[in-house]
Residue, then its C-alpha position, 0 to 999 in steps of 0.5 A: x196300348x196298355x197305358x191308353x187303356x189303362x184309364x178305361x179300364x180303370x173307369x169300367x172298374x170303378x163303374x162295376x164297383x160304384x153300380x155293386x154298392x149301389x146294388x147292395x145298398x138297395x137290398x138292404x133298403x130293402x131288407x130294412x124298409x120293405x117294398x111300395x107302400x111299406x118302404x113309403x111307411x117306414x121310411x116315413x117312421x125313420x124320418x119322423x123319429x130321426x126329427x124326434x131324437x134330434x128334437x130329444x137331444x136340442x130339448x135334453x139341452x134346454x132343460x138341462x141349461x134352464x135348470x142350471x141357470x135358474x135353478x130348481x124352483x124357478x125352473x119348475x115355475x117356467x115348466x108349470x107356465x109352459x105346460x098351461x101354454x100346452x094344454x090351452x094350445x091343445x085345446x085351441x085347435x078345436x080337434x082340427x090339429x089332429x082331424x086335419x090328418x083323416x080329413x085332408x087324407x080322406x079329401x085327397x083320396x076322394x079327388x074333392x079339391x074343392x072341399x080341401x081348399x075350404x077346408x086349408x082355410x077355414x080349418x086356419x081361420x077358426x084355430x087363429x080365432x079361438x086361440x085368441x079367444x082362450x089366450x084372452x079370457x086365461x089372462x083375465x084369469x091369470x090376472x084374477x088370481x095374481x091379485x088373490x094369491x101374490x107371489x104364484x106364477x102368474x108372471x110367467x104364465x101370462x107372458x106365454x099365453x101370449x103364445x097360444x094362438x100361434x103354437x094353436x096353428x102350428x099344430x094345426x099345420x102339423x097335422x095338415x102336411x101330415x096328411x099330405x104325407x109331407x112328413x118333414x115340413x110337419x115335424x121341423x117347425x114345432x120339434x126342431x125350429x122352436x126349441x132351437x130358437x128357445x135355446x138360443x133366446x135364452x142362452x142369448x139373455x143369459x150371455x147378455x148378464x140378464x138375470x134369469x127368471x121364470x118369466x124372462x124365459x116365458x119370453x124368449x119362448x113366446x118369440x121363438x113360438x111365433x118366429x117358428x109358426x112364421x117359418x112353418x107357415x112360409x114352408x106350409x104355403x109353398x107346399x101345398x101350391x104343388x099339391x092343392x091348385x087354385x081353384x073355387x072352395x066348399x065347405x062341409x062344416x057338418x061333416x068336419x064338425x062330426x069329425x073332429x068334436x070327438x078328436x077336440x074331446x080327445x086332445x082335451x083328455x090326452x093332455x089331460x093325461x100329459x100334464x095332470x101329473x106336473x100340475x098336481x105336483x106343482x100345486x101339492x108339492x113344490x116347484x122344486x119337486x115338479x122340476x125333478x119329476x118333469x126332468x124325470x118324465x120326459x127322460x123317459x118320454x123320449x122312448x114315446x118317441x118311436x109310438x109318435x113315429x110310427x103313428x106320425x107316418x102311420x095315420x094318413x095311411x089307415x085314413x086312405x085305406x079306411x076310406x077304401x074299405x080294403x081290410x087286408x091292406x089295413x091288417x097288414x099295415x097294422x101288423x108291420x106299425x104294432x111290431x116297429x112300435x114294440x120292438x123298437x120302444x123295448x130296445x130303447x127302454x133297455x137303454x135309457x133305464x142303464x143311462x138314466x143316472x147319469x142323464x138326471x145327473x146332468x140338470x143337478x145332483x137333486x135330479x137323481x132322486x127322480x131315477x125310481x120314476x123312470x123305472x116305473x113309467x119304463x113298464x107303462x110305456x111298454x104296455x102301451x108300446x105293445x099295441x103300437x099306435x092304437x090311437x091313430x089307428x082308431x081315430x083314422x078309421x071312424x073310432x074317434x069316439x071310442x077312442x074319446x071315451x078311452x082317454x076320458x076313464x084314463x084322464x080320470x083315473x090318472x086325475x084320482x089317482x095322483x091326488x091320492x098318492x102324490x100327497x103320501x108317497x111324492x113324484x113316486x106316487x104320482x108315476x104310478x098314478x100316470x103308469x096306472x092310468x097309461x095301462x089302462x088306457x092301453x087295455x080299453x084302446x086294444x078292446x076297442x080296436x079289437x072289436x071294431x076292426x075284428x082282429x086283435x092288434x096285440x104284439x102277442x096275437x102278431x107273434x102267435x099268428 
């Protein structure tokens, strides 16, 4: 009797303690995460970081590879080409890539499936165009200015315009799934799929005995540009199946029109603000110091990371609680997004500033002399962090043109500003151009936030409160 019950009670031993972890594992999900929209939210935040890290991490070992591979100069030939690539990219989604998110978000809520199915198309159909657009008018560009000033980067960067329109749509896509609430299909494409194909071009030619240049690599990272936006639009098709049926479509050009000008004029000057910096360097100092600034200033971008996180499964939830008009819930949401933006942001600061020898040291002996540079973006990335993710606050809740003009003072000054100091005090100068122009653009958003929404998103009022 005892040994044929053994086994059973073996079983309901096991059973008691299986469902006792399970128990335990969902207090502190929800210790951790929260409950209903907040747990939805957070979780959204994690994975969104977690694809962000991981994309930190496949990046960190590009640069570090490229920069060992092909040295500091022509690296910081590669990285000028690249950042060009960037800014006409940004600036060929029209707005869209950003505007996707309110607008998909806003139709969703509002039950318009009609006017979401025009706009999945159009949206798609005009970004492809002026990618194009903008891709052939730069290369005439690139070629004019090859043929009055040899020896530049114009190889290099001709090659990747190549890519503009498909990093355009890939965006573009980005924010469409994004508004969906589709987290993971928006964020592996550009930040997983993509460097890892650039990586493993690359490392190919390099494993291969090709010599490696600025544009050799320019290549390898328009195919893996292109291969990425096939996968992401395979992935993006098969998405939206499960959440937009066939059916008739209709077109709202106007209100699309209005909605998303005022995010182009944005997504202008935050790249503006992006890549003033390592243009100014590029052309005022030397490829070589670009290299060390940009190794400097994307070692510490990764803590920009947490503020892209938090804004990433953030937005389409301001834009449906906008649309409904429900203050608390938007407060509420608010205050849970400024604290994880803050607090997370300050522990990650602390530690990439004790590491941050040792990261530089790995591109090259050279890239240590950029360590003073993360010290001073470190108190600018946390003045920005200390209103959590303003902008995607303000530009899901109808302030996309105070939020506009915001990133048009900040892109000016960061503009004046590193033309002043980076020709008299080097990429030290140009750190405290772009820390300058982040705290300000930090200040005016908080302002506009406060004033629009009638409560102050401070992490300093939260705490008070």
């Amino acid at each position: 009797m005892n040994e044929s019950s053994s086994p059973v009670l073996e079983s309901a031993v096991a059973g008691r303690r299986s469902a006792r972890a399970v128990g335990i594992a969902r207090h502190v999900s929800a210790i951790v995460l929260g409950a209903g929209d907040r747990a939805v939210d957070r979780g959204n935040a994690l994975i969104a970081f977690a694809v962000r890290v991981a994309s930190a991490a496949i990046l960190l070992i590009s640069q570090v590879a490229l920069a060992r591979w092909m040295g500091a100069a022509e690296y910081g030939t590669y990285i000028y080409a690249w950042t060009l690539l960037l800014v006409l990219g940004g600036i060929a989604t029209a707005g869209l890539n950003v505007g996707a998110i309110r607008i998909v978000s806003e139709l969703r809520e509002q039950s318009a499936h009609d006017a979401l199915r025009g706009f999945l198309r159009s949206s798609r159909l005009l970004v492809l165009a002026v990618g194009a657009v903008i891709a052939g008018l730069a290369t005439i560009a690139a070629f004019t200015l090859a043929a009055r000033l040899p020896g530049g980067p114009w190889i290099a960067v001709t090659v990747l315009l190549v890519a503009v329109p498909a990093y355009a749509l890939t965006d573009l896509q980005d924010g469409i799934c994004r508004g969906c609430g589709r987290i993971v299909s928006a964020l592996v494409a550009p930040y997983i799929v993509r460097p890892l194909l650039i990586l493993g071009g690359i490392g190919l030619i390099h494993y291969l005995g090709i010599p490696l240049n600025a544009a050799v690599a320019a290549i390898a990272a328009v195919i893996a540009t292109w291969i990425a936006w096939a996968i992401q639009t395979v992935v993006v098709t098969r998405e939206l199946r499960t959440i937009v049926l066939p059916g008739p479509r209709a077109y709202r050009a106007r209100a699309w029109a209005t909605t998303s000008a005022p995010l182009l004029l944005m997504g202008v000057f935050d790249l503006a603000m992006q890549h003033i910096d390592i243009i100014v360097i590029s052309n005022l100092l030397s490829t070589a110091q670009a290299g060390i600034y940009f190794a400097s200033a994307k070692t510490m971008a990764l803590i920009l990371f947490v503020h892209y996180a938090v804004g990433s499964a953030m937005a389409n939830r301001f834009a449906a609680i906008s649309t409904r008009g429900d203050t608390e819930a938007l407060r509420a949401s608010v205050r849970d997004a400024v604290r994880l933006t803050f607090w997370a942001s300050l522990a990650m600061t602390i530690v990439m500033l004790a590491a941050g020898r040792p990261l530089l040291a790995l591109f090259g002996p050279d890239f240590v002399d950029g360590y003073p540079v993360m010290c001073v973006l470190a108190v600018a990335i946390m003045a920005r962090a200390a209103i959590g993710p303003a902008e995607a606050l303000l530009t899901m809740s109808g302030g996309q043109a105070d939020c506009a003009r915001t990133l048009m003072i900040a892109a000016l000054a960061n503009l004046i500003l590193n033309l002043t100091l980076a020709p008299l005090f080097g990429i030290l100068g140009a750190a405290v151009a772009v820390g300058t122009a982040m705290i300000l653009g930090a200040f005016l958003n908080w302002r506009s936030a406060k004033r629009r929404l009638g409560f102050d998103i401070g992490i300093w009022a939260l705490h008070r409160r």
